[in-house]
N, C-alpha and C positions, 0 to 999 in steps of 0.2 A: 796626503798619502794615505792611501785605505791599508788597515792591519787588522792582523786576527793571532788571539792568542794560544797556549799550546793547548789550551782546553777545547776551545772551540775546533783547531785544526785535529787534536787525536777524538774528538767525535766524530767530525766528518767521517775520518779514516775509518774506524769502528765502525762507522752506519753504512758505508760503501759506497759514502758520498765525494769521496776524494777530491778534493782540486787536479792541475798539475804541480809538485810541488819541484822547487830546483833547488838544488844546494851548491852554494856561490864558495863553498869553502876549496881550502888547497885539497887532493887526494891523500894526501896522509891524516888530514883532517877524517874524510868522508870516511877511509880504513877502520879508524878507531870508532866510531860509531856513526850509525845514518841511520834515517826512516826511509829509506828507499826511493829518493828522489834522486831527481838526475841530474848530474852530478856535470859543473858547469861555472870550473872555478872563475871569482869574479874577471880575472885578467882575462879570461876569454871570453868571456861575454859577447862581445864585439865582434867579434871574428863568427861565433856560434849561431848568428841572428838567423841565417838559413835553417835553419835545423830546429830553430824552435816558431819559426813563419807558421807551422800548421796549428799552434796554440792562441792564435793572436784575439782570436774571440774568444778563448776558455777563461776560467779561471785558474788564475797560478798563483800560487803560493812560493814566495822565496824566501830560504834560510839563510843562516852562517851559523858563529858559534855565538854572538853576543846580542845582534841586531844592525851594528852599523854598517858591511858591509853587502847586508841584503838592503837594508836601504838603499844606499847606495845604486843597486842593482833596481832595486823596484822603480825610483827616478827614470832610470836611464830606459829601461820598456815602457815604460810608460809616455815617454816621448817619443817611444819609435811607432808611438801606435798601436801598444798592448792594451785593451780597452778594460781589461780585468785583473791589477795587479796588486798583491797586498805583501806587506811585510809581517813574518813572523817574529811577534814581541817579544825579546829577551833570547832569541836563538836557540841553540841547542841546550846551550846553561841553563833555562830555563826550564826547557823538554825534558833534560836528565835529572832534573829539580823535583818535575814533579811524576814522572815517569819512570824511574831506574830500570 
């Protein structure tokens, strides 16, 4: 599984290099804080494959709050044929860690 951490991912974003990022968290999650990703909780993933079809060659970056359910989530595209998928190491906890 390819990962990237939240230093490397808020460079990107700083340089305007962005991925696509998604955030697999619930919506009361993504309320209380988000980097602006698209919001794509893990339970739906499944259902949501139409709607992220036009990404399947970018690079995506997937969140949560801790790491394991973007995992999770990076597994599961990455079987469907996502050719560019990485998980963000240590989630949000980690983002607000060194980011407040």
């Amino acid at each position: 599984m390819q990962t990237i951490t939240a230093e490397e991912l808020k460079n990107r974003i700083d340089s305007k290099n962005a991925p696509v990022i998604i955030d697999v968290r619930e919506q009361y999650e993504f309320d209380e804080y988000n980097i602006n990703g698209i919001l794509i909780p893990l339970g739906d993933l499944k259902e949501s494959l139409d709607k992220l079809e036009k990404y399947k060659n970018s690079e995506i970056v997937i969140h949560c709050r801790s790491g394991a359910r973007s995992a999770a989530a990076t597994d599961f595209l990455t079987k469907q044929g996502f050719s560019n998928v990485k998980n963000l190491i240590g989630g949000m906890l980690d983002w607000q860690s060194k980011f407040p």
